[in-house]
C-alpha positions in Angstrom: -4.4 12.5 3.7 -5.2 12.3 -0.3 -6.2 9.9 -2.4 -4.5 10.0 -6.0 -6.0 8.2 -9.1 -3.6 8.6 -11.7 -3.8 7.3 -15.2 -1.2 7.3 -18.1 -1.4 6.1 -21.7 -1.2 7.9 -24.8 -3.0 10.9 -26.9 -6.5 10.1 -28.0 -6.9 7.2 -26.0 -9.5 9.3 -23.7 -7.8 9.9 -20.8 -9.0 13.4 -20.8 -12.9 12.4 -21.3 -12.7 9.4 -19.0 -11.0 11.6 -16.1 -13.6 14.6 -16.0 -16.6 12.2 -16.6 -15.2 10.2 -12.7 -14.1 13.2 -11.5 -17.8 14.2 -11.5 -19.0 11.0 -10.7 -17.0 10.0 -7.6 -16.5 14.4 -6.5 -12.3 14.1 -7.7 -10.6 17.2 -8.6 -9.3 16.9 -11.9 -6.0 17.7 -12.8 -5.3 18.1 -16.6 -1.5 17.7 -16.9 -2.0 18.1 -21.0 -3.2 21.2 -20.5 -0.3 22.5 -18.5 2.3 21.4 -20.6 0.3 23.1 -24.0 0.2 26.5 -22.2 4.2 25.9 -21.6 4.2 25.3 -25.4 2.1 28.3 -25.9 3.9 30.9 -24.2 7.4 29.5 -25.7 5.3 29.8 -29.4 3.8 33.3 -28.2 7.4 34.6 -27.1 9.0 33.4 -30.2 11.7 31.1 -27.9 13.0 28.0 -29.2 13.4 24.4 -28.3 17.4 25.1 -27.8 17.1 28.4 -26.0 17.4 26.9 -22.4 17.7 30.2 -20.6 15.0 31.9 -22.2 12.9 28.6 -21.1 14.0 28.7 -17.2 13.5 32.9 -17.3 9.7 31.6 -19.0 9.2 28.7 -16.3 10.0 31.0 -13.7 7.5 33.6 -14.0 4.5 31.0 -15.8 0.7 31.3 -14.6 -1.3 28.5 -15.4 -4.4 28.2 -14.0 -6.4 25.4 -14.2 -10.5 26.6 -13.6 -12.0 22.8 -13.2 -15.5 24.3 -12.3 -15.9 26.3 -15.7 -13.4 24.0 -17.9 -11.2 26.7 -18.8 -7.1 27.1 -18.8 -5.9 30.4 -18.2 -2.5 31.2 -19.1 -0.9 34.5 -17.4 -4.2 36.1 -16.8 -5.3 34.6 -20.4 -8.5 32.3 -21.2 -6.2 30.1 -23.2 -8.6 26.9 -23.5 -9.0 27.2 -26.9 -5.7 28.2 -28.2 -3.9 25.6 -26.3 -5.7 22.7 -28.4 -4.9 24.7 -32.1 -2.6 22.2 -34.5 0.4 24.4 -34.1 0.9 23.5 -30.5 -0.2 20.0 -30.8 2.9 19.7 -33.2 5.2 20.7 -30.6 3.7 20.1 -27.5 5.6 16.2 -27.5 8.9 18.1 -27.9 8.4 20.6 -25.5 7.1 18.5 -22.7 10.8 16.8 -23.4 12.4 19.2 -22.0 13.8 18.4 -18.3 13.2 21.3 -17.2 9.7 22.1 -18.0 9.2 18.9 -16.9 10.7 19.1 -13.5 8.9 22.6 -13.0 5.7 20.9 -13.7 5.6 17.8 -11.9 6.3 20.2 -8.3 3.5 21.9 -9.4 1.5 19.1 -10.0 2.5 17.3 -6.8 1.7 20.8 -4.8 -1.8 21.2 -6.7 -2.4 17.6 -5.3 -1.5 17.7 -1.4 -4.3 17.0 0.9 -7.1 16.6 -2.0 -8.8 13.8 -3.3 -7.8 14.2 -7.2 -8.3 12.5 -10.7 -4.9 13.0 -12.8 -3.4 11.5 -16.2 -0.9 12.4 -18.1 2.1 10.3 -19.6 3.9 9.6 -16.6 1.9 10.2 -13.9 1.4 6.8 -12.3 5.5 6.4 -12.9 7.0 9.7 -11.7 4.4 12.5 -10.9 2.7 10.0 -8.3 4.6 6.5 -8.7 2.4 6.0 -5.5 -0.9 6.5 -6.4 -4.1 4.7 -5.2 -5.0 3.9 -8.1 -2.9 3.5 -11.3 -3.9 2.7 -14.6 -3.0 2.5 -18.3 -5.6 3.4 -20.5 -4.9 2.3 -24.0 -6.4 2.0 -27.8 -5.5 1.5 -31.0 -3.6 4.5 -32.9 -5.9 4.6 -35.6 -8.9 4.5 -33.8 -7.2 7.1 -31.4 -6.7 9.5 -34.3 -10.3 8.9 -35.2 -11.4 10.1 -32.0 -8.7 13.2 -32.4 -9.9 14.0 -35.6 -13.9 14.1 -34.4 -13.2 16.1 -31.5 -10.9 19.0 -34.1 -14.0 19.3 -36.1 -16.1 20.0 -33.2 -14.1 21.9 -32.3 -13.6 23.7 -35.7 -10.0 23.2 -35.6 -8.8 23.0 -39.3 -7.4 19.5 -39.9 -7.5 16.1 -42.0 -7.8 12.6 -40.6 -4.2 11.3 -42.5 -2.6 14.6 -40.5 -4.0 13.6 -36.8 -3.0 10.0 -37.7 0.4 10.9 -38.5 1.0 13.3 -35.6 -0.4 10.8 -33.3 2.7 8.6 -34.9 5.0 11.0 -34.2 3.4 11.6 -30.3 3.6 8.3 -29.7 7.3 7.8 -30.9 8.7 10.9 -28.9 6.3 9.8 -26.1 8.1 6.6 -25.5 11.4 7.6 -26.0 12.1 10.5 -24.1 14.7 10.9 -21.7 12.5 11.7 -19.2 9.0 10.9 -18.2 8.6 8.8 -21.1 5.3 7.0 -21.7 5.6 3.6 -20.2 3.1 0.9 -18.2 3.9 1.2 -14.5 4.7 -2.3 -13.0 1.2 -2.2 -11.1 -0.4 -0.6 -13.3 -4.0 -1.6 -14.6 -4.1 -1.5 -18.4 -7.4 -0.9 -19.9 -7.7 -1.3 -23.6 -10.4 1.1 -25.0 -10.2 0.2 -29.0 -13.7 -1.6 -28.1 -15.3 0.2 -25.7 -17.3 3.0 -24.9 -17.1 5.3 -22.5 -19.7 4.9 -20.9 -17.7 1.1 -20.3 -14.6 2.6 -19.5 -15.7 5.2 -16.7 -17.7 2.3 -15.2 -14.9 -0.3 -15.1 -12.3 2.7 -13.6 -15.4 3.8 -11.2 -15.5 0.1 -10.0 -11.8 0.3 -9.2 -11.4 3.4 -7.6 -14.7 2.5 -5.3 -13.2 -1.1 -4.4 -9.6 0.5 -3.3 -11.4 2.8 -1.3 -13.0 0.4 0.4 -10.4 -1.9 0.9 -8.1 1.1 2.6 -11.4 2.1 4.7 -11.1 -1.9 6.2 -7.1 -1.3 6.0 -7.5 1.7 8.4 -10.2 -0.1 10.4 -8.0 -3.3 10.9 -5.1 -0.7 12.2 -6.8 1.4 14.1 -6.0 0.7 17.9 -8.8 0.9 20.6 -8.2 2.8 23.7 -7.3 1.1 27.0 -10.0 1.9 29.1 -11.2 0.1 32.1 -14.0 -1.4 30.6 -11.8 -2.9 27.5 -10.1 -4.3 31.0 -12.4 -5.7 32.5 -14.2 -7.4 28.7 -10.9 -8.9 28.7 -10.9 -10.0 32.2 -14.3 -11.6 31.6 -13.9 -13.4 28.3 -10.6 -14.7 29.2 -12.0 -15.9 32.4 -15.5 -17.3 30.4 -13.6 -18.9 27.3 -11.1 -20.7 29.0 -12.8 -22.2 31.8 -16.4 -23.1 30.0 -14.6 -23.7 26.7 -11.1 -25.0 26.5 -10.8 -26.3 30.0 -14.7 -28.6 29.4 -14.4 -29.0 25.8 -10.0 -29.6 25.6 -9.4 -30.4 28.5 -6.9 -28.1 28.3 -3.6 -28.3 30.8 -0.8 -25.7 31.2 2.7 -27.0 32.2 5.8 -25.3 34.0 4.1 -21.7 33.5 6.2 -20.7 36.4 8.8 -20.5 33.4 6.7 -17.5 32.2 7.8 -14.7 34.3 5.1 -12.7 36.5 6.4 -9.3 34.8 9.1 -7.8 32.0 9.5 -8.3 28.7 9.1 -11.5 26.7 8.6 -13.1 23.4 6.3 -16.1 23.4 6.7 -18.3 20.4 5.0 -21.2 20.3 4.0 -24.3 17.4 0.7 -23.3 15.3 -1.5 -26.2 15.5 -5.0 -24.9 14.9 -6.9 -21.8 14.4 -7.8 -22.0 18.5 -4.4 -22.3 19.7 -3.8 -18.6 19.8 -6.9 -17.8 21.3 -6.1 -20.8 24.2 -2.9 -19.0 24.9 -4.5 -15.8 25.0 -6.8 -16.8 27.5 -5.2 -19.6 29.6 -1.9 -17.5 30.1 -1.5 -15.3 33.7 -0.2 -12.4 31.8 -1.3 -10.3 28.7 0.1 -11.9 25.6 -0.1 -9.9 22.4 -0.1 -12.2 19.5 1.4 -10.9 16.0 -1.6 -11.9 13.6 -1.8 -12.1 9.8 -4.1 -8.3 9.0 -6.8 -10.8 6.6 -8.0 -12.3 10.2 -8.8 -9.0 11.1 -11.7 -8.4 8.1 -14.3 -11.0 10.1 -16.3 -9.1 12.3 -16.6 -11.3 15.1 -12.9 -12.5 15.4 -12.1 -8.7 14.7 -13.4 -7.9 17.6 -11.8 -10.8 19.8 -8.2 -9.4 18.3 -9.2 -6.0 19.0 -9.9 -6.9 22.6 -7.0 -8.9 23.0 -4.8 -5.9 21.7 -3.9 -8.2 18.1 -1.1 -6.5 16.6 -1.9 -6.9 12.7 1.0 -7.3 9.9 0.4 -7.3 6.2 3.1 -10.2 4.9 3.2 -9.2 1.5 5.3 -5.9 2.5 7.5 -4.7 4.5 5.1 -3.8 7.4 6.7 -0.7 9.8 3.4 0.1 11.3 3.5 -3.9 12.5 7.5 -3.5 14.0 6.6 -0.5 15.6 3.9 -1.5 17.6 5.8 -4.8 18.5 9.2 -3.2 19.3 6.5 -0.5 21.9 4.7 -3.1 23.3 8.4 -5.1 24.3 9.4 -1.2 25.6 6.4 -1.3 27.6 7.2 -4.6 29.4 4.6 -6.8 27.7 4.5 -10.3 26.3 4.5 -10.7 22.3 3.0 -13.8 21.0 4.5 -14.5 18.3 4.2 -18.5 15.5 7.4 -18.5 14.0 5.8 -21.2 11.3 3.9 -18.8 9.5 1.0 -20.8 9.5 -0.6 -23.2 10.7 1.2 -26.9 10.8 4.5 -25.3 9.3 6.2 -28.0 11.1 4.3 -30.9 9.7 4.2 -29.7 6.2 8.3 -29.1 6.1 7.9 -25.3 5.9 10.9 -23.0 6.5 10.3 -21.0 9.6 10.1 -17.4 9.6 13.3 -15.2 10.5 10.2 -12.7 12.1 10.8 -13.7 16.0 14.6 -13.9 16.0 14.6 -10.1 14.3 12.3 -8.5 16.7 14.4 -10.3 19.3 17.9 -8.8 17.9 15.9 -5.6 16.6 14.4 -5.4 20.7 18.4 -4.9 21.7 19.3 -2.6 19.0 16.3 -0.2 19.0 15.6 -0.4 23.0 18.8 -0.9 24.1 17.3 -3.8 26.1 17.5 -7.5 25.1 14.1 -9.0 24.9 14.3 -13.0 25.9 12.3 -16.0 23.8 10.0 -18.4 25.6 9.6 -21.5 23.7 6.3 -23.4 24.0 4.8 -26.6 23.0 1.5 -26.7 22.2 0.5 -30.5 22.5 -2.8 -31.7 20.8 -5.3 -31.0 18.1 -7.9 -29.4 19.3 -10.5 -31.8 18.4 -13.5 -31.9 20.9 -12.9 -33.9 24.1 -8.9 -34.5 23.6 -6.4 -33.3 25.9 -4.2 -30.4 24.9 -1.6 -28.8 26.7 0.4 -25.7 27.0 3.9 -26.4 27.6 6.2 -23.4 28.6 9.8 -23.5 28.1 12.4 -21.9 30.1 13.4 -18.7 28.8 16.0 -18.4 26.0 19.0 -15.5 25.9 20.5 -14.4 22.4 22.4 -11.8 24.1 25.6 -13.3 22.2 23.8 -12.6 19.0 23.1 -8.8 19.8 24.1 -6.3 17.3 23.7 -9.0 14.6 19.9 -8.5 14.0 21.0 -7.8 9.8 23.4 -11.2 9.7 20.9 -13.4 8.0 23.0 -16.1 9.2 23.1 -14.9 12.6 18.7 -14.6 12.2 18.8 -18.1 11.1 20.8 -19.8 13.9 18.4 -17.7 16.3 15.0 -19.1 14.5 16.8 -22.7 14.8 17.5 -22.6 18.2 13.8 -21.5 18.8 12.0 -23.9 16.8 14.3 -26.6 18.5 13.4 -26.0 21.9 9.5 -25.8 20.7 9.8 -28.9 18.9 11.5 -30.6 22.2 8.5 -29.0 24.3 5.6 -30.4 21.8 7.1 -34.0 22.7 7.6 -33.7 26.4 6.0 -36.0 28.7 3.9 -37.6 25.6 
């Protein structure tokens, strides 16, 4: 696994600086795509080949050897310390142009992609976040003002002692910019979700600490991602935890405290697949049907409930399968769709939350697709049990657990991408839950 920072925006807004500065700080490699494309520009300026002479290029591209030495900060071009020359005037005139060029471009971003695989790098560029690694972990935009960009230029030629004037580095930038953004490919454009950071005004010690703060927090957010997905292991002493908190919760808790009753759970059969799907009343419901049922139920649960340490560990127990609802969540079908293979029971709120019903929410198509998607990818129709869960869990109330009989959508098999054939399903379902929430009231 690697984790990619990547970070676009244009020349002399101190993408270079910025990037070697966190590399240090948070131990990224640093990948200076700039520096790739000016030895490109350097060998085509050394071999006298022009901007039209595409075969000479591809003959060029094919036998090129950058080398990128992050540990002593120098570019080596074919066996050549290059650092220097790459940053002279004549190849920052034509470096824009060059970089153009689809096929330098395409040559460079496989290299770029291959330097990166399995490693932990730092990368910018112009459109890094949008095709090199459209991807990333971390994308941003880091911006300025042109004229304080060419400032900044313009210090770092005289330190450099490259011969230069201020009006020259401002007018190239100009001209960088222009070609930058309208290329035909891998332009210099603000990735959808990227993070734009405006630097006219800030240092850099202010920059590298807002970008340090971002990398750091998505780190740690995909170190509780991984946590919340990681499955435990069945062993017999998950078992018997189980066993015991099921057996303490229910009977101390929900039967003393709810009084809680369970009706017609003959309708739950003793083995086989099912789907449970019930009404979302409170946040003890799912626990109450975890507990009070004979059989292992699986409940799908939102990944957020997950991040609590205490309830983490009750879904853990419980074998919780966690979904992220803001995308498309495989990792969440798959383990639903194995746990059906295996013959177990998926608890499942079509609602969505919790008093959907109540608040006039549109129920989610979720159930009726892994129902349909059960027959299609296991070749084995999964059926729905509707229940009602009657009460509201307020201390010393009566609720019950009211298990329908089970429901067949056989005749809707092969149908699990008709979005009208996944919404007759889902209304069928929360019918027969609604009829079960009122039954015998």
């Amino acid at each position: 696994m690697s984790f990619v920072v990547a970070i676009d925006g244009p020349a002399g807004s101190g993408k270079g600086s910025i990037t070697e500065i966190v590399a240090q700080k948070l131990g990224l490699e640093c990948i200076d795509t700039g520096a790739m494309y000016r030895c490109v520009t350097l060998d085509m300026i050394n071999k006298n080949i022009k901007l039209d002479e595409l075969d000479k290029i591809k003959d060029l591209l094919n036998n090129i050897d950058i080398n990128l030495d992050e540990e002593n900060k120098k570019v080596f071009l074919n066996g050549e310390d290059v650092t220097e020359k790459i940053r002279s005037m004549e190849v920052t005139k034509l470096v824009s142009k060059v970089s153009s060029i689809k096929e330098v471009r395409l040559k460079l971003v496989d290299l770029q992609r291959a330097i990166a695989k399995n490693k932990d790098i730092i990368m910018e560029g112009r459109d890094i976040t949008t095709v090199v690694f459209p991807k990333a972990d971390v994308k941003i935009y880091l911006d300025a003002d042109v004229k304080e960009r060419a400032k900044r230029r313009f210090k770092q030629n005289q330190q450099k002692n490259i011969e230069s004037t201020y009006e020259e580095v401002l007018q190239n930038m100009k001209n960088r910019d222009e070609n930058d953004k309208n290329k035909e490919f891998g332009a210099l454009k603000v990735a959808e979700d990227a993070i734009v950071i405006d630097s006219t005004n800030m240092t850099i010690k202010q920059v590298t600490k807002k970008i340090v703060k971002l990398i750091k927090d998505t780190k740690k957010e995909q170190r509780l991602e991984q946590k919340v997905y990681e499955e435990t292991p069945d062993t017999a002493v998950k078992r018997f935890r189980l066993k015991l908190t099921k057996v303490i919760v229910y009977n101390v808790f929900y039967k003393l405290v709810y009084r809680i009753k369970k009706v017609d759970e003959k309708n739950l059969p003793d083995e086989g697949a099912y789907i449970l799907c019930a009404n979302h009343v409170n946040m003890l419901d799912a626990l109450a049907v975890v507990c009070g049922c004979k059989r292992k139920v699986r409940f799908i649960c939102k990944e957020s409930m997950f991040r609590n340490k205490a309830l983490g560990w009750a879904l853990k127990l419980s074998d919780t399968i966690p979904i992220n609802r803001e995308k498309n969540d495989i990792e969440a079908m798959k383990r639903s769709l194995k746990a059906l293979k295996n013959g177990e029971v998926l608890g499942v709120f079509p609602e969505g939350t919790r008093n959907g019903l109540k608040k006039g929410l549109k129920p989610k198509t979720g159930v009726a697709s892994f129902a349909l998607n059960s027959n299609a990818t296991l070749k084995t129709g999964t059926k729905v049990i509707p229940m009602g869960i009657q009460g509201s869990f307020k201390p010393f109330t009566k609720v019950k657990l009211v298990f329908g009989e089970p429901l067949d959508f056989s005749e809707y098999y092969g149908k699990e991408k008709d979005k009208e054939a996944l919404e007759k399903v889902t209304n069928i379902i929360m019918d027969n839950i609604v009829m079960l929430t009122n039954k015998d009231k």
